[in-house]
C-alpha positions as CSV (number, residue, x, y, z in Angstrom):
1,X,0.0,0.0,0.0
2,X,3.1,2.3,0.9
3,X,4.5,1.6,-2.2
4,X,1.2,2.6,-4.2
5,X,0.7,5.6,-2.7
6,X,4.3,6.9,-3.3
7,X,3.9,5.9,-7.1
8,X,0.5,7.4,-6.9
9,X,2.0,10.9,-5.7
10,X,4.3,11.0,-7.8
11,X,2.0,10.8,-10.9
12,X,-1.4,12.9,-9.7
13,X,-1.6,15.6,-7.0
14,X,-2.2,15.3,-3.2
15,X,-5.9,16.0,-3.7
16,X,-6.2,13.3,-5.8
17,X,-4.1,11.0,-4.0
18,X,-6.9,12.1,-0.9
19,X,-9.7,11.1,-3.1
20,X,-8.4,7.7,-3.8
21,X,-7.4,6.7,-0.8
22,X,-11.0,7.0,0.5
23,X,-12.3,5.3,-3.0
24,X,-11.1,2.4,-2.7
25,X,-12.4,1.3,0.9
26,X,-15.9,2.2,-0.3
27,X,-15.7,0.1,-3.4
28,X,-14.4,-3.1,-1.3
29,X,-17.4,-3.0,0.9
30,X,-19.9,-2.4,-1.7
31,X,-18.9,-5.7,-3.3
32,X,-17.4,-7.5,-0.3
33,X,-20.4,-6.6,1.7
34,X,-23.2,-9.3,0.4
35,X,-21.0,-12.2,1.3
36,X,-21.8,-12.0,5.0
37,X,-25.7,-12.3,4.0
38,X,-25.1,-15.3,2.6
39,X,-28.0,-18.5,2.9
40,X,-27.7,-22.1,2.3
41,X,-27.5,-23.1,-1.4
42,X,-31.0,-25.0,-1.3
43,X,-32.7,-21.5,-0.4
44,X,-34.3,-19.8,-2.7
45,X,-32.5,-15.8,-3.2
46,X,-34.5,-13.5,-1.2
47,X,-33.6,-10.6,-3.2
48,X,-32.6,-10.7,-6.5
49,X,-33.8,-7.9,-8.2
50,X,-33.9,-9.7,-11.9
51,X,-37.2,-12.3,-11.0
52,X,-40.2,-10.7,-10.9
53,X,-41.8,-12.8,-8.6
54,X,-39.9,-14.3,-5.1
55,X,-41.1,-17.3,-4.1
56,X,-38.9,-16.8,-0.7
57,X,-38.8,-19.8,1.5
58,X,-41.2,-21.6,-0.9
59,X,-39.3,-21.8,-3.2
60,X,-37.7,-24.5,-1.1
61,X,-41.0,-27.6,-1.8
62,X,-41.7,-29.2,-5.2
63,X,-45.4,-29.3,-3.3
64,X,-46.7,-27.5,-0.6
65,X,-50.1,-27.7,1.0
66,X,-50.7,-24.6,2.6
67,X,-53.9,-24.3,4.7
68,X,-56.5,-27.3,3.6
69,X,-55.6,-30.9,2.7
70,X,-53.1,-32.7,0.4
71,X,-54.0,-36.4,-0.3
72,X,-51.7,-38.8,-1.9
73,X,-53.1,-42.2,-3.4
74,X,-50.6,-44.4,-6.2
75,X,-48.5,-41.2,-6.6
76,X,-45.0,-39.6,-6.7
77,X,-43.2,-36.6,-6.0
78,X,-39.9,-38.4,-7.4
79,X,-36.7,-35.8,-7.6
80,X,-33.7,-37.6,-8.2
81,X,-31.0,-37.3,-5.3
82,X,-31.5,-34.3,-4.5
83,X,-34.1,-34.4,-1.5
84,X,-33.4,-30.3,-1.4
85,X,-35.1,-29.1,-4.6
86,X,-38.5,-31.7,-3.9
87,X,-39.5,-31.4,-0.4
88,X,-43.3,-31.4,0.2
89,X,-44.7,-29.4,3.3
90,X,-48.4,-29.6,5.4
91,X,-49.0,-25.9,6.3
92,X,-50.6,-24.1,9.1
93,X,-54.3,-26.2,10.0
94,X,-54.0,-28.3,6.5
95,X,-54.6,-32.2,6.8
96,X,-52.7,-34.8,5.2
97,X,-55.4,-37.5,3.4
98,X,-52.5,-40.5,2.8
99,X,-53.1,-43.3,1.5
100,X,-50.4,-44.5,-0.4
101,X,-47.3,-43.7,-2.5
102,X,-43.6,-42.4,-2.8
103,X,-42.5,-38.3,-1.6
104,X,-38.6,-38.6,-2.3
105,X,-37.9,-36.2,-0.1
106,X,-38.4,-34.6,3.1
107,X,-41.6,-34.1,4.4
108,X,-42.3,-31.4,6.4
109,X,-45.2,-30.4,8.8
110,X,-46.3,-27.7,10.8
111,X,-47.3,-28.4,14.6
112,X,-51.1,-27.1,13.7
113,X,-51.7,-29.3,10.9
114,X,-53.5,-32.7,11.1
115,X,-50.5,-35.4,10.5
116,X,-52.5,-38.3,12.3
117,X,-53.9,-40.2,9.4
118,X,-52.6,-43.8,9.1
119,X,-51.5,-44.1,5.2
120,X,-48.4,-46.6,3.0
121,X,-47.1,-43.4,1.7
122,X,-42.8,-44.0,1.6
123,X,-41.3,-40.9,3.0
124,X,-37.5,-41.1,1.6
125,X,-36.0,-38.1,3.0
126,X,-37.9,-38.6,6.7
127,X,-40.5,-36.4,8.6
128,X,-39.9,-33.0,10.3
129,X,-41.9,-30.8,12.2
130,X,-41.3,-27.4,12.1
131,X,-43.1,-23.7,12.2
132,X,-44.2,-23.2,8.5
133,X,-46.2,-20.3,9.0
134,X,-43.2,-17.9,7.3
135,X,-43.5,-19.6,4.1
136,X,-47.0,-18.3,4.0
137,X,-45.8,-15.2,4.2
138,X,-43.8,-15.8,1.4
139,X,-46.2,-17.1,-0.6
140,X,-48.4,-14.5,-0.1
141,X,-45.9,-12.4,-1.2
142,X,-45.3,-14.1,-4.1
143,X,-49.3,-13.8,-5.1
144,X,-48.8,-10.2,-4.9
145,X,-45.7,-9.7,-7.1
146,X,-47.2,-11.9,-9.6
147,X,-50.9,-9.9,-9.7
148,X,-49.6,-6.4,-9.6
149,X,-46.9,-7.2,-13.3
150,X,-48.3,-5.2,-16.0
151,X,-49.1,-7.7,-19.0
152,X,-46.7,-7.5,-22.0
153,X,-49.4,-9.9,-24.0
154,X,-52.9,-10.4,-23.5
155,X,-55.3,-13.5,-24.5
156,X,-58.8,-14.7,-23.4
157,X,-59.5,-18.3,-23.6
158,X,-57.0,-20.5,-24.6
159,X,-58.4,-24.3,-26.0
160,X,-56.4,-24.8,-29.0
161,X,-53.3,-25.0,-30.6
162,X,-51.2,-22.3,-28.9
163,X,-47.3,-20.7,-29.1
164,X,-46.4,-18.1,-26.7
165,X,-42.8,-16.5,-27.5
166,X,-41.0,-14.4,-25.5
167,X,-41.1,-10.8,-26.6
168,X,-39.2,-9.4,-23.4
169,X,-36.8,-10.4,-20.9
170,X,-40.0,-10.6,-18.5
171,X,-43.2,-11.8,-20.1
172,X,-46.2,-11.2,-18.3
173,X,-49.3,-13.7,-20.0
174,X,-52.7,-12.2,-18.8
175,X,-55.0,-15.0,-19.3
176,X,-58.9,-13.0,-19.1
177,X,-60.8,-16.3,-18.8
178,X,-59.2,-19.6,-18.6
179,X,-56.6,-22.3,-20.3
180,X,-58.8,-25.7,-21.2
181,X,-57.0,-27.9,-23.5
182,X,-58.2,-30.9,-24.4
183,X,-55.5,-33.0,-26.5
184,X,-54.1,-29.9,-27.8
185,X,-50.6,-28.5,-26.5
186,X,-49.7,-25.3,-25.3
187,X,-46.1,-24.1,-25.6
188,X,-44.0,-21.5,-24.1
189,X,-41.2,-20.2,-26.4
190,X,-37.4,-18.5,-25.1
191,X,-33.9,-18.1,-24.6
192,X,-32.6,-19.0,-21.2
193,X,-32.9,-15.2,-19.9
194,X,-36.8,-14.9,-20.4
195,X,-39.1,-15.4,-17.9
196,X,-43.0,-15.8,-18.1
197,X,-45.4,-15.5,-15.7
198,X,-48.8,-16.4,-16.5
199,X,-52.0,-14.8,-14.7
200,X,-54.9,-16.6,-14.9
201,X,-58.3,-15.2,-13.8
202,X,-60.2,-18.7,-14.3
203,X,-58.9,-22.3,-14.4
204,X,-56.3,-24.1,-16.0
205,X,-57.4,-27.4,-17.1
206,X,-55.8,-30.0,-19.2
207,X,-57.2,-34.0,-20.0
208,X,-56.0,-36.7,-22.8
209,X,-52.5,-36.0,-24.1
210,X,-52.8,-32.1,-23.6
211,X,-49.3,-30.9,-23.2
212,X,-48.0,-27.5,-21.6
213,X,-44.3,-27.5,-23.1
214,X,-41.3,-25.6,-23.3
215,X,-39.0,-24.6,-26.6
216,X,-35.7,-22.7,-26.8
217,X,-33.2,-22.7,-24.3
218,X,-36.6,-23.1,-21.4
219,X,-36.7,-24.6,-18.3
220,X,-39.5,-25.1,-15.8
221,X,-37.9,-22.3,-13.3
222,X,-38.7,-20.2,-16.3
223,X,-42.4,-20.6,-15.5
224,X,-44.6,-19.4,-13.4
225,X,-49.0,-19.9,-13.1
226,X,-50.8,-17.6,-11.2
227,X,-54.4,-19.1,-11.0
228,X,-57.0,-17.4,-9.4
229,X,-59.2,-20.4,-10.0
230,X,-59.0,-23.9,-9.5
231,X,-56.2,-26.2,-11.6
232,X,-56.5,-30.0,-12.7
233,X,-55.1,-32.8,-14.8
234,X,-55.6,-36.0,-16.1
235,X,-55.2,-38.7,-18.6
236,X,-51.4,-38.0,-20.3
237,X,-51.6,-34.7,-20.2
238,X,-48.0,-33.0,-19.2
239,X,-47.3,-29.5,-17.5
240,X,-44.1,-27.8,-17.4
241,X,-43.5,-25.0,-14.6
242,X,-44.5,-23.5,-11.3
243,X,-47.8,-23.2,-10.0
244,X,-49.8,-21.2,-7.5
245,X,-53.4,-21.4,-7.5
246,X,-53.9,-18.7,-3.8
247,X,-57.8,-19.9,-3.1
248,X,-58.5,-23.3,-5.4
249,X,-57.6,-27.1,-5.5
250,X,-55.1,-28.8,-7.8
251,X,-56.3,-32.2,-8.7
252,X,-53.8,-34.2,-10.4
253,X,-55.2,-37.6,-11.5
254,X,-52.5,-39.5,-13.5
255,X,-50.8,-36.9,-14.9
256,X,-47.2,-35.3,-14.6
257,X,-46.3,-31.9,-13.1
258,X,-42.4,-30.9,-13.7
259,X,-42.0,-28.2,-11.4
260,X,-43.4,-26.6,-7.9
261,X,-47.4,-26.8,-6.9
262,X,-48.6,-24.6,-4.1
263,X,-51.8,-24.2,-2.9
264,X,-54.3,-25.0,-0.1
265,X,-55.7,-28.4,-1.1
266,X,-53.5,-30.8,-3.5
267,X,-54.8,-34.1,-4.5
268,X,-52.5,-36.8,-6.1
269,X,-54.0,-40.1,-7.3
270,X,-53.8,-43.0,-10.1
271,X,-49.8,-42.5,-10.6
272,X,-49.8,-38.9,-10.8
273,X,-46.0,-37.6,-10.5
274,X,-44.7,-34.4,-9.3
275,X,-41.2,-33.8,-10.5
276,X,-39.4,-31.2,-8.6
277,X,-35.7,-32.1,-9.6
278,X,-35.8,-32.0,-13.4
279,X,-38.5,-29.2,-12.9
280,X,-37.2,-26.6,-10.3
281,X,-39.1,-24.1,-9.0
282,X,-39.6,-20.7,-10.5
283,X,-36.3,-19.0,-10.4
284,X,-34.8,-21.7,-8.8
285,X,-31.4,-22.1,-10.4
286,X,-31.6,-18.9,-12.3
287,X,-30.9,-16.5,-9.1
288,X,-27.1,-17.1,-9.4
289,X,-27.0,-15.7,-13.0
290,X,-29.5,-12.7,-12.8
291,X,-26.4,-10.3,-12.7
292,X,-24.6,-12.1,-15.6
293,X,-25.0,-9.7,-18.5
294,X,-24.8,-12.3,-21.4
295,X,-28.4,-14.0,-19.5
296,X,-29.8,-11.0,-18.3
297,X,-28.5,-8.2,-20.5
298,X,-30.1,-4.9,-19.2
């Protein structure tokens, strides 16, 4: 430092010499400074300005239940190795309805929910009881962010045939009525920077081989439904993404999810699968790049 100041005076004047020497301690904390607000890897970025919606602690659960009941018969929430990303919780007052299946993961339960049912269901990651009542908060959070984005594209009803591409870095879908596809697919269209999020004043239905899919460089974190109705699925039908529906039930008869479901009643039956590994939740994944210019240029 001695030696840098001397070759600094000898070059510039003392008042710039002053100025530097007080520069540089301010530019060290600005970017040394986040590193002791640091959270485990598996938690979902509290604060990353680049995601329009922050699922917070949620982010955390492939499936969470958060005030009703979640009911499980010959289903899955399979996730690979790595219990972190497909964790299922039992919220504040809900009721688990068990009967039997697989939740590779942890499963975890608040001490006001209703956890006495007898049930088969295989819990690979073990059970833990804990306060869940913050990830509410989050969530609730998270149903604000997502209702308050200004849409960048608009459509009604879609029941056909249907390509959304990305025309912004964040794309907000307003959906006026509802999404009912029978047989017919739905795709989502972007490079790995653009996000979507998808409002939905009515439901979002899909039976037979209806597909919601993903082109470009997409993943499900990429994702996100906001429905203000009820959601369901059955037959083949496929869903890509992250979805909360705040007031409704998801009922997921035989069908696969990739991605994160959240909402206060969940029903799983006839070999329905939930995959929260190969389908992270929204932003999950994407956090740790937000700031990286050649994903997120500004």
């Amino acid at each position: 430092m001695l030696n840098y100041l001397e070759f600094t005076c000898n070059r510039t004047s003392i008042d710039m010499l002053t100025t530097k020497s007080y520069l540089l301690p301010v530019l060290i904390l600005t970017f040394v400074a986040p590193a002791f607000n640091t959270k485990p890897a598996f938690t979902q970025t509290a604060s990353v300005s680049c995601l329009p919606v922050d699922l917070g602690l949620l982010g955390n659960y492939a499936m969470f239940a958060t005030t009703k009941k979640m009911s499980i018969s010959n289903s899955d929430t399979s996730i690979g190795s790595n219990g972190t990303k497909g964790d299922v919780g039992l919220g504040p007052g809900a009721s688990q309805n068990f009967s039997d299946g697989q939740i590779h993961g942890v499963f975890f339960v608040d001490p006001t929910s209703d956890n006495s049912k007898s049930h088969n269901v295989s819990f690979h990651g073990g059970v833990i009881e804990q306060d869940l009542s913050p990830v509410l908060s989050d969530l609730q959070s998270a149903i604000n962010e997502a209702s308050s984005l200004t849409p960048t594209q608009t459509f009604n009803t879609i029941n056909d045939y249907t390509v959304i591409k990305a025309t912004e870095r964040i794309n907000v879908i307003e959906v006026t009525d509802k999404i009912q596809l029978s047989g017919q697919t739905l795709t989502f269209e972007g490079a790995a920077n653009a996000l979507f999020v998808v409002n939905i004043a009515g439901n979002l239905a899909l039976s037979g081989s209806s597909k919601i899919l993903l082109a470009g460089d997409l993943t499900p974190a990429n994702v996100l439904f906001n429905v203000a109705g009820t959601a369901s699925q059955s037959g083949d039908s496929i869903v890509n993404g992250t979805l909360i529906v705040p007031n409704g039930k998801v009922d997921n008869a035989s069908a696969n999810f990739y991605g994160a479901i959240y909402a206060p009643e969940i029903a799983l039956s006839g070999g329905a699968g939930v995959d929260g590994y190969q389908g992270m939740p929204f932003g999950m994944g994407l956090a740790n790049s937000c700031h990286n210019a050649s994903l997120f240029p500004d």
